[in-house]
C-alpha positions in Angstrom: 44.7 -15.1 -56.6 43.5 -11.6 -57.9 45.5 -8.5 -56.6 44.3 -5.4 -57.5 45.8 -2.7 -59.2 45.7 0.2 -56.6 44.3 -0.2 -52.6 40.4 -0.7 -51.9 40.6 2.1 -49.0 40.1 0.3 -45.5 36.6 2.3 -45.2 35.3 0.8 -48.3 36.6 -2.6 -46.5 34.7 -2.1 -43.3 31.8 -1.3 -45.5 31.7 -4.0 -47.2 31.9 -6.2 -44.1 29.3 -4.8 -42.6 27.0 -4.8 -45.5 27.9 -8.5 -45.5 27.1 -9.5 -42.1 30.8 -10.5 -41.7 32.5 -10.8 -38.2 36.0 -9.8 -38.2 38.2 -12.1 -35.7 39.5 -10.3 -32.8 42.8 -10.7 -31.5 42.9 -10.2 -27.5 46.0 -10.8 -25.5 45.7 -12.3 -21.7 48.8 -12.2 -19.5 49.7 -15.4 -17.9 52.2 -15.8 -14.9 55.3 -18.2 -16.3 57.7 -20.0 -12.9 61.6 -19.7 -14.0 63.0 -22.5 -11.8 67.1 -23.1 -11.5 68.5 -26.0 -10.3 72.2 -26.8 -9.8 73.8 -27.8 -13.0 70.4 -27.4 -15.2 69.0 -24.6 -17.3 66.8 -22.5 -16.2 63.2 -24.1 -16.5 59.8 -22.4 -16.9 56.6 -24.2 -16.0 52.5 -22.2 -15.9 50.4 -22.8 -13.6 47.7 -21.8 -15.1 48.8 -24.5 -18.2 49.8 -27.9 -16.4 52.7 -30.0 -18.3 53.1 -26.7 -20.7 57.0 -26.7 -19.9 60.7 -25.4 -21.3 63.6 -24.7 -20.5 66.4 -21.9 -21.4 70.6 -21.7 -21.3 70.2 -18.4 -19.6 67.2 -16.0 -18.7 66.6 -14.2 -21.8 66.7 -17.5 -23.6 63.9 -19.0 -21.0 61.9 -16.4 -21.6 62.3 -16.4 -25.4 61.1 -20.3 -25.6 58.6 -19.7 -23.0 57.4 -16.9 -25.0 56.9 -19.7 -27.6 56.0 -22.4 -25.7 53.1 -20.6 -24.7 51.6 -19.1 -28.1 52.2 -22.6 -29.3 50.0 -24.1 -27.0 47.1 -21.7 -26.9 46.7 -21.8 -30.6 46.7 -25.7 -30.5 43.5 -25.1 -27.8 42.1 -22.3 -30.4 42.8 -24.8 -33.0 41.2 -27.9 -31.2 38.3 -25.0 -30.3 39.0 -26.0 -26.7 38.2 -23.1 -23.9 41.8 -21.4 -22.7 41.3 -20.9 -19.3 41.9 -17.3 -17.1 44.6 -16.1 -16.0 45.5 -16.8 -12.4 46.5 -14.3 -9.8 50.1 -13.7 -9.0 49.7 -13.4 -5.3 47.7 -16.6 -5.5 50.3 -18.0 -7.7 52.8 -16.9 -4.9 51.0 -17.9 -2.0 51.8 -21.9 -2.9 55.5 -22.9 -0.6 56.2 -24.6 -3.8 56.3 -21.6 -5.6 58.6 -19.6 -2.9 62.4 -19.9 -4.9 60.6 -19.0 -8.0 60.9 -15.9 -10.7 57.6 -14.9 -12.0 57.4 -13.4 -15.1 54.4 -12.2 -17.4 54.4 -13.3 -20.5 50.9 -12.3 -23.2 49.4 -14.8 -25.5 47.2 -14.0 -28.3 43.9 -15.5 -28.4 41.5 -15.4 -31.3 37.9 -14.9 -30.7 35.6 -15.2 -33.5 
């Protein structure tokens, strides 16, 4: 791999891209809902709706959130990957509005997306 001796300045970069026709990918980052669940003698769960059969699970809060933090980047770049469509973020008062949903924490958590 060649490495240069001293930086090509970022405008000469852009330049050059644009002069090539070149399409830079653009990172976005969509907010989707994540359920924390706790039953009696269990860890605290996460499931999202908008991601069926996506689930984790957590020793305490901050550790649910953590792996579904993960859980969920993991998943959307296996759709990106597989150049499947990731699908919009739902509502949380439509989220809410579900009675399965009523002893549920909701908490946002972003995923990055690539767009090309």
């Amino acid at each position: 791999m060649f490495l240069p001796e001293r930086a090509i300045p970022i405008g000469t970069l852009r330049s050059i891209g644009k002069q090539s026709g070149h399409k830079p990918e653009v990172a976005t980052v969509r907010q989707y809902i994540g359920l924390i669940r706790k039953e009696a003698a269990s860890d605290y769960g996460v499931s999202f709706p908008d991601f069926p059969g996506v689930v984790t699970a957590g020793k305490n809060l901050d550790d649910a959130r953590t792996m579904a933090e993960e859980a969920l980047a993991l998943h959307v770049d296996g759709l990106v990957a597989d150049g499947e469509a990731i699908p919009e973020a739902s509502s949380l008062a439509g989220v809410m509005a579900d009675p399965e949903n009523r002893d549920v924490v909701a908490i946002l958590l972003g995923s990055r997306q690539i767009r090309t």
